[in-house]
MARDREN-643696 format. One line per 8 residues: number of its first residue (from 1); for each residue x, y, z of C-alpha. Coordinates in Angstrom, 3 decimals, padded with zeros to 6 digits, always signed. Layout:
NUM) X Y Z | ...
//
This chain:
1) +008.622 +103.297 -073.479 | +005.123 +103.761 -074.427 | +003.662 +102.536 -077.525 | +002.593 +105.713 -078.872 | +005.919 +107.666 -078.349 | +008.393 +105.018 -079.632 | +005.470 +104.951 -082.520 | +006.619 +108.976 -082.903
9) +010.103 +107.884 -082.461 | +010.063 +105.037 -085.433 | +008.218 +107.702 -087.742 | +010.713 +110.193 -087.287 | +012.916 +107.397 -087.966 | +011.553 +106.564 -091.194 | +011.617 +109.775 -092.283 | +015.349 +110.009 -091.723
17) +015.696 +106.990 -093.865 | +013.527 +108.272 -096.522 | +015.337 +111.161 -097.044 | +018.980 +109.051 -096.850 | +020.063 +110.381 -093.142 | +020.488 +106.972 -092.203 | +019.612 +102.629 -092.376 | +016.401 +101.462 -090.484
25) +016.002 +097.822 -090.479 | +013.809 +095.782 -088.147 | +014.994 +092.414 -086.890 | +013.408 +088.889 -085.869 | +013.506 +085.500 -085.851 | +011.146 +082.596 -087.031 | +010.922 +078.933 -086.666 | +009.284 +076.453 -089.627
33) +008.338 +073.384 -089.074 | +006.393 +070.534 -091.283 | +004.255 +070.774 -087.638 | +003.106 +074.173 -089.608 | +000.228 +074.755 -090.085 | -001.066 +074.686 -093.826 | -003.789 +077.764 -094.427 | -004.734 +075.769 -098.224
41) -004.120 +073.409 -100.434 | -004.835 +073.281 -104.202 | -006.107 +070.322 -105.826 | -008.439 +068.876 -108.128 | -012.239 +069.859 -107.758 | -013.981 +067.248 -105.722 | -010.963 +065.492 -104.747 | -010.004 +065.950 -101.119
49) -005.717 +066.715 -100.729 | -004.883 +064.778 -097.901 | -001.102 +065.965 -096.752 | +000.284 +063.542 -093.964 | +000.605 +064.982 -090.361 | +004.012 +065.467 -089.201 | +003.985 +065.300 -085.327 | +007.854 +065.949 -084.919
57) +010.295 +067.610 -087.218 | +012.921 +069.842 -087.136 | +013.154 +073.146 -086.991 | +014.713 +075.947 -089.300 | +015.009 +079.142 -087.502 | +015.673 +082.287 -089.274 | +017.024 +085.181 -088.227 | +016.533 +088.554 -090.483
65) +017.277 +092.078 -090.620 | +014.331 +093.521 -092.972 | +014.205 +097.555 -094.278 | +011.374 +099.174 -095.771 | +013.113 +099.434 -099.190 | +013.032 +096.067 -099.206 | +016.774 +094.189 -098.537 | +016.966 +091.902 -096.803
73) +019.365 +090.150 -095.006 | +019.118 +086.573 -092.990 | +021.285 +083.450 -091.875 | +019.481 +079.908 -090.536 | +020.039 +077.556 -087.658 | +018.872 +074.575 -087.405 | +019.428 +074.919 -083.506 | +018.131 +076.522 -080.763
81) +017.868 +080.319 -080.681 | +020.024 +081.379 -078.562 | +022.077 +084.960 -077.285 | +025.106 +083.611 -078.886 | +023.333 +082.449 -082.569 | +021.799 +086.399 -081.970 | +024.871 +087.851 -081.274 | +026.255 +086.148 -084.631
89) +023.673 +087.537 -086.533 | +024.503 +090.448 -085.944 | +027.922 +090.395 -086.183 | +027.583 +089.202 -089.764 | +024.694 +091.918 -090.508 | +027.239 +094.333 -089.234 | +030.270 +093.490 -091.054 | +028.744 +092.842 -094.252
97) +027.761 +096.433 -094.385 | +028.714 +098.593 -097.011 | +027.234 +101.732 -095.904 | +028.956 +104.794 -094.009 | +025.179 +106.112 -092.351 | +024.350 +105.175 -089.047 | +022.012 +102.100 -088.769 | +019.003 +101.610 -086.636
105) +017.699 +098.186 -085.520 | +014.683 +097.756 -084.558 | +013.729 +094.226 -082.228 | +011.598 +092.845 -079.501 | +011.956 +092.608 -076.276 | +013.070 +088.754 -076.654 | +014.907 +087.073 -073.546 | +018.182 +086.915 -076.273
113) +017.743 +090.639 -076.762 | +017.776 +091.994 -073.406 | +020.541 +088.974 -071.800 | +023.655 +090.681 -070.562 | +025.785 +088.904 -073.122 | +023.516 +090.760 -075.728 | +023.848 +094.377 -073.895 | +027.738 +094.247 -073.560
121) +027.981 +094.120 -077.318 | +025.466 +096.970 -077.809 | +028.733 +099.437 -077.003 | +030.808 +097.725 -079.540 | +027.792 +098.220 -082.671 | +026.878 +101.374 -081.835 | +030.665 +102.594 -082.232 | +030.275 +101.292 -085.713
129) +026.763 +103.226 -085.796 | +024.585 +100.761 -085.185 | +022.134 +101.513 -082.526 | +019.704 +098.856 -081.644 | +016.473 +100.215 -080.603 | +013.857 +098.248 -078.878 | +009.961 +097.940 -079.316 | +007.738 +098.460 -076.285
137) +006.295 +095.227 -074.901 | +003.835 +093.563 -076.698 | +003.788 +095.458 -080.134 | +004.791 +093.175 -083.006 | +002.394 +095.379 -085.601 | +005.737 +097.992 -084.834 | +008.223 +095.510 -086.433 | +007.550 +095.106 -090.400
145) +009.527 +091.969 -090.575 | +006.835 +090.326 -088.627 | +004.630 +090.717 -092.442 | +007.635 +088.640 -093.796 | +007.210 +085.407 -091.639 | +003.214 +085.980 -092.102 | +003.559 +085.865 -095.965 | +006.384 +083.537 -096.086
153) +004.233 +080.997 -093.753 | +001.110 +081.542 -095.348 | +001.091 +082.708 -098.826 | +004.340 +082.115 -100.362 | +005.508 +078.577 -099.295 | +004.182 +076.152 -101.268 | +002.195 +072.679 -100.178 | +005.012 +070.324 -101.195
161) +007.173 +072.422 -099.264 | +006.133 +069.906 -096.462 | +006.850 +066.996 -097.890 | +009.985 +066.680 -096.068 | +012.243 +069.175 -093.888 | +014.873 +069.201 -096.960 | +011.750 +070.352 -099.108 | +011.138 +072.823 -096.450
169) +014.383 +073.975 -095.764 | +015.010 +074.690 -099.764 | +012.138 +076.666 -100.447 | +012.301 +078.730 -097.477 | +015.919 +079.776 -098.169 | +014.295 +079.946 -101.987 | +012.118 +082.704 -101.009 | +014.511 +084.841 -098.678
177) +016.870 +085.015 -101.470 | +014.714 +086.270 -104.197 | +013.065 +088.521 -101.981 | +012.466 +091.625 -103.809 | +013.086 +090.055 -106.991 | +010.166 +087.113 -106.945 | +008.712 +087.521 -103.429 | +007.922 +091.338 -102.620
185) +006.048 +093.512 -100.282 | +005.127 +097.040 -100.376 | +005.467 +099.303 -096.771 | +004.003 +102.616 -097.389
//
């Protein structure tokens, strides 16, 4: 589908979920790392804040289900990404909803979206009205939840965060659960 069209398609979407017809939440994943890169670092004026380099670390991947109105909903791996931790995602997402409206999930066009393991469960959501929707190739500026990891990565994790993957781990899951209390962000 073309970029423009599915762009008509998730308006008329969000539309429908402004005026209650319905759930629209987008849905990623993202790995940190202390390999991260660090945009800043406060410290005193003329002293140069030297953080050590971390060549390997581990990796905490999240994956999220984000809406406009800002819940948000995530579980962590500390493994690969695969179909199955996917699939598990959204089986949790699923049954942890409370809501009788028909939900719309918006994703890329990741390997672990399109595998066959992934499509044969696609049946099973949508009869509990969930109907996974996917962007068109190469448009990430489509999927909101893609501002999350910006702003978590960037502006909202801290420079000791780094210190060590514990440190890392804690104040990422920090964030994600008081986001929209502490951590916010406005989608017009």
């Amino acid at each position: 589908m073309k970029f423009n069209n599915f762009s008509n398609i998730l308006n008329s979407l969000i539309e429908m979920e402004r005026t209650n017809k319905c759930e629209l939440f987008y849905f990623d994943e993202s790995g940190f790392s202390q390999k991260s890169n660090l945009p800043y670092c406060w410290g005193p004026i003329g002293v140069q804040s030297l953080r050590p380099a971390h060549s390997h670390s581990k990796r905490l991947n999240v994956l999220g289900f984000l809406s406009r109105q800002g819940k948000l909903s995530f579980q962590t791996t500390e493994g690969r990404v695969t179909t199955d931790t996917v699939i598990d995602a959204f089986e949790h997402f699923i049954n942890a909803r409370k809501n009788d409206k028909p939900c719309f999930i918006i994703l890329d066009n990741a390997s672990f979206h399109r595998s066959a393991k992934f499509k044969q469960k696609l049946h099973e959501w949508l009869i509990n009205d969930v109907l996974v929707c996917y962007l068109p190739p190469y448009s990430p500026e489509l999927n909101i939840i893609e501002i999350l990891w910006k702003k978590v990565k960037y502006e909202w994790l801290p420079c000791e965060a780094f210190k060590t993957f514990e440190d890392l781990s804690i104040n990422i899951k920090n964030i994600l659960n008081y986001y929209g209390e502490k951590f916010t962000i406005t989608f017009a």
